[in-house]
N, C-alpha and C positions, 0 to 999 in steps of 0.2 A: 604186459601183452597189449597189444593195438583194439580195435576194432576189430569182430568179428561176426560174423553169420553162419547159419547150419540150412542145411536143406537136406534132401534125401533122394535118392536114384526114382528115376520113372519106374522102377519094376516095383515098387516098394508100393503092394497098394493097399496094408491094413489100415483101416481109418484113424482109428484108435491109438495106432503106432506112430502115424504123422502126428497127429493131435500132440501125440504125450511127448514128442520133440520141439511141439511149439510149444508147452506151456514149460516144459522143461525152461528151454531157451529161454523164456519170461523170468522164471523164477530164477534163476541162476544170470543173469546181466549179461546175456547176449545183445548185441546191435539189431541182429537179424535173424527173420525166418521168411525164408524161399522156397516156393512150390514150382516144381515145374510140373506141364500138363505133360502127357502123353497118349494114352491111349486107354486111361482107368476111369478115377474120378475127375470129376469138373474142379480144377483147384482154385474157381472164384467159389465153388460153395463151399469148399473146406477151409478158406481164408475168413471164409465171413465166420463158420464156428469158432476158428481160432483166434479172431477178434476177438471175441465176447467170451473166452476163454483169458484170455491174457489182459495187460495193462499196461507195459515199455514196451517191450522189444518191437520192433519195426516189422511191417508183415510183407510180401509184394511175391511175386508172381516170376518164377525164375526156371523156363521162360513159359509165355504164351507162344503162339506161332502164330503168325500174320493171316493165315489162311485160312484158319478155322473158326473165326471170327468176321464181322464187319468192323470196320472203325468205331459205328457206332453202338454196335454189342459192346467194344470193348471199352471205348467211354463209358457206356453205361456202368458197368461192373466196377470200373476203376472210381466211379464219381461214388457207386452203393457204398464200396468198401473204405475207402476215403470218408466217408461218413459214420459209417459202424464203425470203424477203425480209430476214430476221432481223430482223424489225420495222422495214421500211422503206414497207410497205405504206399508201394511203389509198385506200379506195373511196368513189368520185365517184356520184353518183346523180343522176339528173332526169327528168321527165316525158318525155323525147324528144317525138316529136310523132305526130299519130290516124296521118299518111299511112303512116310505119315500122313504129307498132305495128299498125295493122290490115293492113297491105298486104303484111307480109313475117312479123309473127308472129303474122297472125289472130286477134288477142284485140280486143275491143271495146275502144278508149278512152272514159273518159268520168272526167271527178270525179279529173285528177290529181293534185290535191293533197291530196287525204283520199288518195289509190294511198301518196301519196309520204308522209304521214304513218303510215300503217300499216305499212308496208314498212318503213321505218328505227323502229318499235319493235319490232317483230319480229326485223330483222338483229341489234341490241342486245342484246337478249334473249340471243338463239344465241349471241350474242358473249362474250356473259357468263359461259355455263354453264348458262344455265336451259334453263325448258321453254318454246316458243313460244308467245305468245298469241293463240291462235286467233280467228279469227273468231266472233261471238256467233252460236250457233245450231249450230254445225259438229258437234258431237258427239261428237265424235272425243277419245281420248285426247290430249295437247302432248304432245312429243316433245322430247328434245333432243341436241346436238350430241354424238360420241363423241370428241372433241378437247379436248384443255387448254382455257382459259377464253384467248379475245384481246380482253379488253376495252378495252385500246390501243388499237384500231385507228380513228385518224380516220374519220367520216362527214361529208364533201362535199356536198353540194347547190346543182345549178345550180337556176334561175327566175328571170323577169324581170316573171313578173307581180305583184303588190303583194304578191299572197297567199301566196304561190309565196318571196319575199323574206320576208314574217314568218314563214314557218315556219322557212326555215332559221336564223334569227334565233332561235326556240324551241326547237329539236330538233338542231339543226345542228352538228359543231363548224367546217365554213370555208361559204364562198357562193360558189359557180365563176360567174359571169356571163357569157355568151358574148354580144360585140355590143350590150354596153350602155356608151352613151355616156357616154364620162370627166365632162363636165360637173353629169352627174347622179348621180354616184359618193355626193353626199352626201346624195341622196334616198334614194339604199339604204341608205345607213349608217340612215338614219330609220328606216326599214322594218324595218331588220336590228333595231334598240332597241326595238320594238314588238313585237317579237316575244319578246325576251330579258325582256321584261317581264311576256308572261302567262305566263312560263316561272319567276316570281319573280325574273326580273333577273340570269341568268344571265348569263358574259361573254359580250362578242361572237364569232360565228364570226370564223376568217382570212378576209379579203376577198383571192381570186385570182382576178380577171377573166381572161377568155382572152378575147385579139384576137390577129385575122388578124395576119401579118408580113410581110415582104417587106422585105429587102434588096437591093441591086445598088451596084455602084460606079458605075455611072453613074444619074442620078436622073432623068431622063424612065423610064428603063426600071422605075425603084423605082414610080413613080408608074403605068404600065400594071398594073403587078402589081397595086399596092392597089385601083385601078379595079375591075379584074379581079375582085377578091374581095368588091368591095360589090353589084359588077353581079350579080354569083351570085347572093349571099344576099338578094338585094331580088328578084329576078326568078326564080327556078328552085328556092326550095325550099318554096313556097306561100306562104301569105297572113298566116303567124305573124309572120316577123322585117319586114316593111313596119309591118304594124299596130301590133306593138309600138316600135317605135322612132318609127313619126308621134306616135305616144302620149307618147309620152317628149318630144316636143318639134319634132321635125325631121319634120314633114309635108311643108313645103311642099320639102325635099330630095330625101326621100322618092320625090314626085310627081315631081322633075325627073328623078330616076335613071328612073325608072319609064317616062318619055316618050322619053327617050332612046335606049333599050334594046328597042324595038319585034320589033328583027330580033334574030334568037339569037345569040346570042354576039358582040355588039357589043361588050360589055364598054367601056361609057363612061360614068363620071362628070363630067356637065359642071361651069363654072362654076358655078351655082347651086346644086351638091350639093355643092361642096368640102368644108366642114365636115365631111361624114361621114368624110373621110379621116383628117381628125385626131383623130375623136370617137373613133373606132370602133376604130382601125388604130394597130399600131406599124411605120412605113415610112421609104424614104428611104435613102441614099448610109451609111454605118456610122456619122459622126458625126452626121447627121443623124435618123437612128434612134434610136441611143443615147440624143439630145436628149428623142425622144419618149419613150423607156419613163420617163425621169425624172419627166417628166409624170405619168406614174399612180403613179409612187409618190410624189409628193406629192398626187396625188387619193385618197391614205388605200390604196391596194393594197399590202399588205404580202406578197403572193407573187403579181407577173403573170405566167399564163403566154404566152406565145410562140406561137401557133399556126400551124407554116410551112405553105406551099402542098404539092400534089404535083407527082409528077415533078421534083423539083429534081436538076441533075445532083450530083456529089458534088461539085464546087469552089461549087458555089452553097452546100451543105449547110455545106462546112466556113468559108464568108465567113457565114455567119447564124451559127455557132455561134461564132464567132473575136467578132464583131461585140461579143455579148452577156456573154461570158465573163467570170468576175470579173479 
């Protein structure tokens, strides 16, 4: 088995439960452990515990959101954890979406991807030792970090939209992709080389999709789970991940999940949507899992991460972590 990472859905917010997947993930030779933020805890303080919990495995932030942050909030954090971390650190970045940023940190979305360009040459900067480069007009003295220089420190970028892909293709050093369908894995790679090319043809970033997971030994129950987690994302987190993914190819799937799922929490993907199970998702009984992450590492993912449900009891936590383990 290739490289791999684990992380955990935003609704997931027992401390204690994250904790025990990161050190899990330590102890058993995982590449990776990814936090995304959402709307719970701060996942630079839960990164910095699970540093100083762990010893290998890789720790990094999957994602932040451009907007909840300054640049140099986020240098900061990424320069702390880089340090606690003894350079085990990767900060994840991505536009999040207007409902998060405007809805919980009151700042206006618009024009993510010039956010998300400015942001990561700024973090760089900081990262480096320099002075920020300020917006044109600002006035203001640049400032810079009172820290060692961590220009190590990887920069991640999720996006799924074209544009969103050739940047981190130009700027980038990996591409986090959440819920974008394995078969299209080589449209990104396009995307990603289009990007590395107004950049003079720099290498490609790491390609680490994150997909949902769901394990069980028995496989009607693996397959409620994945249901479970397409019916979410298609039905209850607005109109982004339907749009993009009809885009991507799978409209008329799309539309069945869509029809299906009338009443809340129906959580059914019928016949006609099957395909997103396998597009999307790594699912299934442990060998039949297993079968699937193979799959995206020969779809060019040179680090998938894992992204498990919440609420998992700990015998579920330690059969997904057993499952995947090198």
């Amino acid at each position: 088995m290739g490289p791999v990472g684990l992380s955990l859905m935003p609704l997931e917010n027992r401390r204690e439960t994250l904790l025990r997947v990161a050190t899990g993930a330590d102890r058993l030779g995982y590449d990776a452990f990814f936090l995304p933020e959402a709307w719970a805890h701060d996942t630079t303080v839960l990164l910095a515990e699970a540093a100083v919990r762990t010893e290998r495995t890789r720790l990094g932030t999957g994602i932040l959101g451009v907007w909840g942050r300054s640049a140099a909030q986020l240098a900061m954090a990424a320069a702390s954890l880089h340090d606690v971390s003894g350079g085990r650190f990767t900060l994840g970045l991505g536009a999040s979406t207007a409902q998060l940023t405007e809805g919980l940190h009151d700042v206006r979305f618009g024009a993510p991807t010039d956010r998300m360009r400015r942001v990561v040459a700024q973090v760089r900067a900081l990262l480096a030792g320099e002075r920020i480069p300020l917006s044109a007009g600002n006035g203001a003295r640049p400032l810079k970090l009172n820290l060692p220089p961590a220009a190590g420190v990887p920069i991640y970028l999720a996006g799924l939209a074209s544009e969103s892909i050739r940047l981190a293709g130009e700027v980038a050093d990996g591409w986090m992709p959440f819920l974008f369908p394995r078969s299209r894995m080589a449209d990104g790679v396009a995307l990603l080389r289009e990007g590395a090319a107004r950049a003079g043809g720099r290498p490609l970033p790491v390609i680490c999709p994150c997909m949902p997971t769901v394990v069980a030994r028995d496989a009607d129950e693996a397959r409620r789970g994945a249901a479970w987690f397409v019916a979410f994302y298609l039905t209850s987190m607005g109109p982004f991940y339907p749009r993009t993914i009809s885009r991507l190819g799978f409209a008329r799937e799309v539309q069945a999940v869509l029809e299906a799922n009338t009443t809340r929490g129906a959580a059914v993907v019928p016949p006609a949507a099957e395909a997103l199970l396998d597009e999307l998702l790594v699912w299934g009984t442990p060998d039949a899992a297993r079968a699937r992450l193979a799959g995206w590492h020969e779809a060019d993912a040179a680090l998938p991460i894992l992204l498990l449900p919440p609420g998992l009891a700990p015998a579920q936590i330690d059969l997904a972590l057993e499952t995947f383990s090198a």
